[in-house]
C-alpha positions as a Markdown table, in Angstrom:
| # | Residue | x | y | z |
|---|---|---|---|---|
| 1 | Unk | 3.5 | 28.3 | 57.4 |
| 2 | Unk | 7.3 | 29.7 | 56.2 |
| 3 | Unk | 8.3 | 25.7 | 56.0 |
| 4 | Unk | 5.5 | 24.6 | 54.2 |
| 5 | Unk | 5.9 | 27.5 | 51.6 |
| 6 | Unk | 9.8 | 26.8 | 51.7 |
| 7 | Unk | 8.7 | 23.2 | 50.9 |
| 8 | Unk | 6.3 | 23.8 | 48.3 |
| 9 | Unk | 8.9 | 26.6 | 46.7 |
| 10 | Unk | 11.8 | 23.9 | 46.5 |
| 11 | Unk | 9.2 | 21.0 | 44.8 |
| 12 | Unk | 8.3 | 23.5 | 42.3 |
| 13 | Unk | 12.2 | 24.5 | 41.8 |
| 14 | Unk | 13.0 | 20.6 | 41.4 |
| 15 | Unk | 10.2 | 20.1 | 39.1 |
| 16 | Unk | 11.1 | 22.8 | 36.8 |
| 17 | Unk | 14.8 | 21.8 | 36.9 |
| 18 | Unk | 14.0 | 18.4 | 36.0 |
| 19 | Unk | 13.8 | 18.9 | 32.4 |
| 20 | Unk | 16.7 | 20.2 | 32.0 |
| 21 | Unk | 18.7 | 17.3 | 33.4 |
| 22 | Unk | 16.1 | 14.8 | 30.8 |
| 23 | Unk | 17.9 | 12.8 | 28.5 |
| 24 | Unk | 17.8 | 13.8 | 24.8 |
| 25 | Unk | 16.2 | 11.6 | 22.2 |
| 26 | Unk | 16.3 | 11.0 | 18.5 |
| 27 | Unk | 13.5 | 10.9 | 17.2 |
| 28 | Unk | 12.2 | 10.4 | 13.4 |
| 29 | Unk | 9.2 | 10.4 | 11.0 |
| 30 | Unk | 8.4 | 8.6 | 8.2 |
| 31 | Unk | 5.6 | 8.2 | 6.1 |
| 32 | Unk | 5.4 | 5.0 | 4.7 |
| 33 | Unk | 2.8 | 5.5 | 1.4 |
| 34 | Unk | 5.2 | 7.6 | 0.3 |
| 35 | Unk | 7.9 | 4.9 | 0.8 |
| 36 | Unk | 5.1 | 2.4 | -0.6 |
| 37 | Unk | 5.6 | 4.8 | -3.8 |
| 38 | Unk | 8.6 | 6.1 | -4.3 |
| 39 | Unk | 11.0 | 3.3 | -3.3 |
| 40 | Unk | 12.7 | 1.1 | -6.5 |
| 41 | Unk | 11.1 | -2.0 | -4.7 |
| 42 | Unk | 8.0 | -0.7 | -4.6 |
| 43 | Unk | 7.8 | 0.3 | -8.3 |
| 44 | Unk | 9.5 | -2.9 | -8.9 |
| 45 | Unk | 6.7 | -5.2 | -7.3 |
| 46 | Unk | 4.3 | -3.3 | -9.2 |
| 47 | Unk | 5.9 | -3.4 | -12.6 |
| 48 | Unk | 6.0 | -7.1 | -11.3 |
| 49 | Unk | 2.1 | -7.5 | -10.9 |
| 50 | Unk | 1.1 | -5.6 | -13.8 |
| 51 | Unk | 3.2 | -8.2 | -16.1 |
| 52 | Unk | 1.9 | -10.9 | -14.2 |
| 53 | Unk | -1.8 | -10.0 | -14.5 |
| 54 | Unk | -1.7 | -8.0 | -18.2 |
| 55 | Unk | -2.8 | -11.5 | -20.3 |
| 56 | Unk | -5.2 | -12.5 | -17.7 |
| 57 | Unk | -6.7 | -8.6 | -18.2 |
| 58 | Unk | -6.8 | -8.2 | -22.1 |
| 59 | Unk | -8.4 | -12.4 | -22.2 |
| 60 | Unk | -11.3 | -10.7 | -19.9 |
| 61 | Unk | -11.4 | -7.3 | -21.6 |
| 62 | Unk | -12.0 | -9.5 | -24.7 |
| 63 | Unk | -14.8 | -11.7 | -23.2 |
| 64 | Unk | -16.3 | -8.2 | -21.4 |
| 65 | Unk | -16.4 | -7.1 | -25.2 |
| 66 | Unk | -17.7 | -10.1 | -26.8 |
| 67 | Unk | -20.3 | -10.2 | -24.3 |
| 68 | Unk | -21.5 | -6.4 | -24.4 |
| 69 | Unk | -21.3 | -7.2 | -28.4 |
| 70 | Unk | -23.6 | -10.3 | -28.3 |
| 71 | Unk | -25.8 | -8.2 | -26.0 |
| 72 | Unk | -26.1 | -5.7 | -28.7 |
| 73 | Unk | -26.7 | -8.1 | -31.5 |
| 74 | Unk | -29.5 | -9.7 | -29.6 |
| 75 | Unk | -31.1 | -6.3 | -29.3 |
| 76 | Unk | -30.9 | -5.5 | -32.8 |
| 77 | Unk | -32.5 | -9.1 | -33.8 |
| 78 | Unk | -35.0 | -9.3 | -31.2 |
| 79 | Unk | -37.5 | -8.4 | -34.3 |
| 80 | Unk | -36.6 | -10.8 | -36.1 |
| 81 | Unk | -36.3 | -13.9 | -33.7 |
| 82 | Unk | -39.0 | -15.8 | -32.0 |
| 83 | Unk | -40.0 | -15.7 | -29.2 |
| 84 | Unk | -38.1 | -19.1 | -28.1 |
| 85 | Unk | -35.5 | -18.2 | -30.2 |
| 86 | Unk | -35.1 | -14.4 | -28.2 |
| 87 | Unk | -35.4 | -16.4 | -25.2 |
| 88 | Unk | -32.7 | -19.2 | -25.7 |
| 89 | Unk | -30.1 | -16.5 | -27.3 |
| 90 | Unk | -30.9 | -14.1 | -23.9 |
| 91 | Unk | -30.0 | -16.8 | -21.3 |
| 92 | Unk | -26.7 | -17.6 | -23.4 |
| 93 | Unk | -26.3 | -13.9 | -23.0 |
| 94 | Unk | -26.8 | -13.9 | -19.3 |
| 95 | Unk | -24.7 | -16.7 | -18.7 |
| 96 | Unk | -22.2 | -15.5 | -20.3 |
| 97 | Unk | -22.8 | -12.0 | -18.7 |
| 98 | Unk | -22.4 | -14.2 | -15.2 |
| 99 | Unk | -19.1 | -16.3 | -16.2 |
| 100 | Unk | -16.9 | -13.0 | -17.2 |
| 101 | Unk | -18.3 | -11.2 | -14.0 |
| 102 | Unk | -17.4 | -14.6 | -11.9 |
| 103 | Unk | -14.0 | -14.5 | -13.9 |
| 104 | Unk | -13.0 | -10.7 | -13.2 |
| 105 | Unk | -14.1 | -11.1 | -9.1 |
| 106 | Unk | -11.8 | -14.1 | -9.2 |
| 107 | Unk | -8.7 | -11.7 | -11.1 |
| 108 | Unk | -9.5 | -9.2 | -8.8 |
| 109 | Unk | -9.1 | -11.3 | -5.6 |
| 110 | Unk | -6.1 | -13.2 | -7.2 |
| 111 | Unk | -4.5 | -9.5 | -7.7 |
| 112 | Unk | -5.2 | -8.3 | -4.4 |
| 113 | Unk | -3.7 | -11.6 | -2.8 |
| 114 | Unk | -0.8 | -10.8 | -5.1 |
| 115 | Unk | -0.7 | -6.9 | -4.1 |
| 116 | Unk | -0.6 | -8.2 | -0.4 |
| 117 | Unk | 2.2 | -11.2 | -0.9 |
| 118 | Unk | 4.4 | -8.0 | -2.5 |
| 119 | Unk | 3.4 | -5.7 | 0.2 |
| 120 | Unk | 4.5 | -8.2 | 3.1 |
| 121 | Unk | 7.6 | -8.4 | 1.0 |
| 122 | Unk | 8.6 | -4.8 | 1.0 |
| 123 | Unk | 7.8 | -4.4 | 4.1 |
| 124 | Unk | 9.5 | -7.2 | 5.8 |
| 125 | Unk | 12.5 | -5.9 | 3.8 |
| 126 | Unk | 11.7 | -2.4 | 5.0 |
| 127 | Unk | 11.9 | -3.1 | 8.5 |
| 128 | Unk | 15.5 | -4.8 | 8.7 |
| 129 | Unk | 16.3 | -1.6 | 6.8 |
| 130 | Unk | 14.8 | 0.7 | 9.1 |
| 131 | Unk | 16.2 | -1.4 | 11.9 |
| 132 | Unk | 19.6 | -1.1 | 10.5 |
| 133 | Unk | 19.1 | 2.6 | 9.7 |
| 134 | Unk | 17.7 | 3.9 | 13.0 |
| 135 | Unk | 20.8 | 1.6 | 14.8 |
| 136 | Unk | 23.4 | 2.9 | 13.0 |
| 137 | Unk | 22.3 | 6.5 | 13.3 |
| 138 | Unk | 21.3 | 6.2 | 16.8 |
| 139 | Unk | 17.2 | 7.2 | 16.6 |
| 140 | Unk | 15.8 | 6.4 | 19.9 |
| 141 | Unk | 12.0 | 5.9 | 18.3 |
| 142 | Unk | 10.7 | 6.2 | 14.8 |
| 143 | Unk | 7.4 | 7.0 | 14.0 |
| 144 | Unk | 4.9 | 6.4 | 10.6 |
| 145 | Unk | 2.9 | 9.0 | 8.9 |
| 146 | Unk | 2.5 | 12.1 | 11.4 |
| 147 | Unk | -0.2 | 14.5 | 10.7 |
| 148 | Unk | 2.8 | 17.1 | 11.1 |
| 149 | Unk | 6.2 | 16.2 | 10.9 |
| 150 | Unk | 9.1 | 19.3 | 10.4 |
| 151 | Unk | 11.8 | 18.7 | 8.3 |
| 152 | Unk | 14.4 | 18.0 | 10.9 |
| 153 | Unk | 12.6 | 14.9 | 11.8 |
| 154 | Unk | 11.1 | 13.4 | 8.7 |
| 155 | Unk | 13.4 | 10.6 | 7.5 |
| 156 | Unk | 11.3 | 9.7 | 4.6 |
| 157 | Unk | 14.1 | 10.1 | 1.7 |
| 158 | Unk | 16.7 | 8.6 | 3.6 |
| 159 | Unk | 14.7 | 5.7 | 4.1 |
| 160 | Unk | 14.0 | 5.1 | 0.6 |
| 161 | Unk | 17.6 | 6.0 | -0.3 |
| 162 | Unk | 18.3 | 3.1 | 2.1 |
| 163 | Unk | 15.9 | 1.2 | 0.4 |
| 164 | Unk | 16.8 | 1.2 | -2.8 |
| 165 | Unk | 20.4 | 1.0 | -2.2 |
| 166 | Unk | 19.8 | -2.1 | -0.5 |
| 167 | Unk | 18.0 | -3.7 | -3.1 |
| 168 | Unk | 20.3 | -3.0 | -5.7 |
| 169 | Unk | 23.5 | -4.6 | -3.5 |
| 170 | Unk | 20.9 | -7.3 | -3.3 |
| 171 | Unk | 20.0 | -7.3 | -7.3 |
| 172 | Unk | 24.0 | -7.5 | -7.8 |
| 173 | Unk | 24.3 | -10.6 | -6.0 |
């Protein structure tokens, strides 16, 4: 009975030692909408887009208008008009109605496709910078968006700091 408690005493004293002999590890946080927000990339891509797609939006806007104000003329004459005549004028309506809905679920998928395209972009470029980052400053893992993360592990402003001084070198070139 003395050995097996001698025995059991030493594994627990060999467990409990153990992690103070563990190595040590770097470890950082980032949270990566932030990044998605903050960074000069970002902001740029976006700035990007919303040139791209501002003609394509104010043509719609105007057909959306047009539309809603045909609509309302054809109320305000349906006195007026014939039955026929009511009829004919409320399918052009509705066709009309139909083409700028078609036209603005087409913008919106070619914006998304466009918001994605961007967004594989930045973050291609963001990981050879967080590769480079995390190598030169010796981080052992890095994690994304933590529900808690203290301030001696979050990493977010260097990252973005890294970021943007990245892409201006590369807007130098």
């Amino acid at each position: 009975m003395t050995r097996f408690l001698f025995s059991l005493a030493t594994i627990v004293a060999m467990a409990l030692a153990l992690p103070a002999h563990a190595d040590t590890y770097k470890i950082g946080v980032m949270h990566v909408e932030r990044i998605l927000r903050q960074s000069k990339p970002a902001q740029a891509a976006q700035a990007r887009i919303e040139q791209e797609f501002k003609g394509r939006d104010a043509d719609l806007r105007k057909r959306e208008q047009d539309v809603q104000a045909a609509a309302a003329q054809l109320a305000k004459d349906r006195t007026t008009l014939s039955p026929e005549q009511y009829a004919t004028r409320q399918r052009e309506v509705d066709t009309r109605t139909r083409d700028v809905q078609r036209l603005r679920q087409q913008f919106a998928e070619d914006l998304r496709a466009r918001q994605f395209e961007e967004l594989d972009k930045l973050k291609q470029r963001l990981d050879q910078v967080l590769t480079k980052y995390a190598k030169d400053r010796n981080y052992d893992l890095i994690l994304q968006d933590a529900l808690y993360v203290g301030g001696a592990v979050d990493i977010t402003d260097d990252v973005i700091k890294a970021l943007d001084s990245v892409d201006t070198a590369t807007a130098g070139k």
